[in-house]
C-alpha positions as CSV (number, residue, x, y, z in Angstrom):
1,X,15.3,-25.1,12.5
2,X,12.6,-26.1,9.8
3,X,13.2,-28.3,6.8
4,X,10.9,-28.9,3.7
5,X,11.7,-31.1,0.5
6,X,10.4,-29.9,-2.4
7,X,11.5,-29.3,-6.0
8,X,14.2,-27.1,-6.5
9,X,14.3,-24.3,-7.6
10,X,10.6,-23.4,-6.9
11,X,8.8,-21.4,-10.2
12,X,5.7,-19.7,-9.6
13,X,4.3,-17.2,-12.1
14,X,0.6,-15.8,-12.5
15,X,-1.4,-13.4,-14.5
16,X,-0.3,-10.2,-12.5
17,X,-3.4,-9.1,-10.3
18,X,-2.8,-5.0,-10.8
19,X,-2.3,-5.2,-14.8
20,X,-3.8,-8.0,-16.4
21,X,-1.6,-7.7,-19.3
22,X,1.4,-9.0,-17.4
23,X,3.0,-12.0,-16.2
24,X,4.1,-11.8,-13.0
25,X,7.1,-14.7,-12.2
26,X,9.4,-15.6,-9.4
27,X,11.6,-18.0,-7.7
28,X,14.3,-18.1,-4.5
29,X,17.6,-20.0,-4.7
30,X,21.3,-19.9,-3.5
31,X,23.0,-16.3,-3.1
32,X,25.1,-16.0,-6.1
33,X,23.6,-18.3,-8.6
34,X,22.0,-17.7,-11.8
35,X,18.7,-18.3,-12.5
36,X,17.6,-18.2,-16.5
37,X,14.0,-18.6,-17.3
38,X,12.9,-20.1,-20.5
39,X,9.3,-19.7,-22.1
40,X,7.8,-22.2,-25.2
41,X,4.7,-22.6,-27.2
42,X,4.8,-26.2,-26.1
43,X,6.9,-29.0,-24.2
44,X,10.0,-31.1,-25.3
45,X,12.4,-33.6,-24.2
46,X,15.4,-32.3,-24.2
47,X,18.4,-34.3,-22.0
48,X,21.0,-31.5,-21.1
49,X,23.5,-31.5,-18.4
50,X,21.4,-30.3,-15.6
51,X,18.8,-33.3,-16.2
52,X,15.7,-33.0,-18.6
53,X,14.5,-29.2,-20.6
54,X,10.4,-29.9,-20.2
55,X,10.5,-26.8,-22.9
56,X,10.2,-27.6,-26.7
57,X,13.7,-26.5,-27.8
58,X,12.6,-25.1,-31.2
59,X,10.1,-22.3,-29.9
60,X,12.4,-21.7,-26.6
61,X,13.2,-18.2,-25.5
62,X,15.1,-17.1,-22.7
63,X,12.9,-14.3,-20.8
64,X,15.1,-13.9,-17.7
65,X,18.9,-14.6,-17.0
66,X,19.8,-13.1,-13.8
67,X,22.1,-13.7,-10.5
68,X,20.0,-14.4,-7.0
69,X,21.0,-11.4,-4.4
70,X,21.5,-11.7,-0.9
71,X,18.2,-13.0,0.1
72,X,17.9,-15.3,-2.9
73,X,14.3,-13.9,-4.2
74,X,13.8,-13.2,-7.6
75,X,10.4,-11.4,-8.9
76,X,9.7,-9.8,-12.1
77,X,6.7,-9.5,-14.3
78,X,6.7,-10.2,-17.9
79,X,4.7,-8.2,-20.8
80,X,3.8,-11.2,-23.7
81,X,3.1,-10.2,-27.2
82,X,-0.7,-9.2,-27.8
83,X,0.1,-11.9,-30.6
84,X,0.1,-14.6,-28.1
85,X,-3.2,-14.0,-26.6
86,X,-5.4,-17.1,-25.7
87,X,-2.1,-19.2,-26.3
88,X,-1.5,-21.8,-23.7
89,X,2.6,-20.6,-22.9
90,X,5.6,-23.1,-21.2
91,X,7.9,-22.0,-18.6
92,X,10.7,-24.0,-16.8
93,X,13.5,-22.2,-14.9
94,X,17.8,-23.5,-13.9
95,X,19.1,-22.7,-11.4
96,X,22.9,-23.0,-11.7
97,X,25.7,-22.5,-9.7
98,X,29.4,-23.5,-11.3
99,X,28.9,-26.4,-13.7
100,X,26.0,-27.4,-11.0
101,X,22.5,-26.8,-12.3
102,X,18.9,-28.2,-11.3
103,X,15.7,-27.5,-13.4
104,X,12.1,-26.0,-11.6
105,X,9.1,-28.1,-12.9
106,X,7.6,-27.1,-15.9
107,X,4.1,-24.9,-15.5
108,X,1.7,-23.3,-18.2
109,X,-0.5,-20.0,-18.2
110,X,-3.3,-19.4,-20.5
111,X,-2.7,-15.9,-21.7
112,X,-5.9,-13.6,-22.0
């Protein structure tokens, strides 16, 4: 049996490499728990029940909201407004299960 520590839930996300247009995102948690992922122009300081949003709350959206399947990986890729090109963009994932939540780290992309 192998351990690791590390911050959890884990958000990675990346221009996608077959359609530069795209975002491509994941994470792996618990069977059964939600996983929402938020996206900002910019970062924040929000305290919340689940510990600290890194996302600035006023230009917060919600891009995915889904529940982790049996093997607990989630990967999707994301299609950002033309609007938004060359804009540095914020994303931060939770992870909750119950009234139980933790927060990913927060991580930017440059959009081309």
């Amino acid at each position: 049996t192998s351990e690791a520590a590390g911050v959890k839930p884990p958000l990675w996300l990346l221009m996608n490499p077959t359609l530069a247009s795209e975002v491509a995102l994941g994470s792996f948690g618990d069977s059964g728990s939600q996983l929402r992922i938020g996206v900002a122009l910019a970062t924040g300081t929000t305290q919340t029940p689940w510990g600290v949003l890194g996302l600035d709350s006023a230009s917060l959206q919600l891009v995915q909201n889904i529940a982790f399947g049996l093997d607990g990986i989630h990967e999707a890729t994301l299609a950002p407004p033309s609007s938004l090109s060359g804009a540095t963009v914020w994303f931060q994932g939770l992870q909750t299960q119950g009234a139980v939540g933790e927060f990913s780290r927060v991580t930017s992309l440059i959009l081309p």
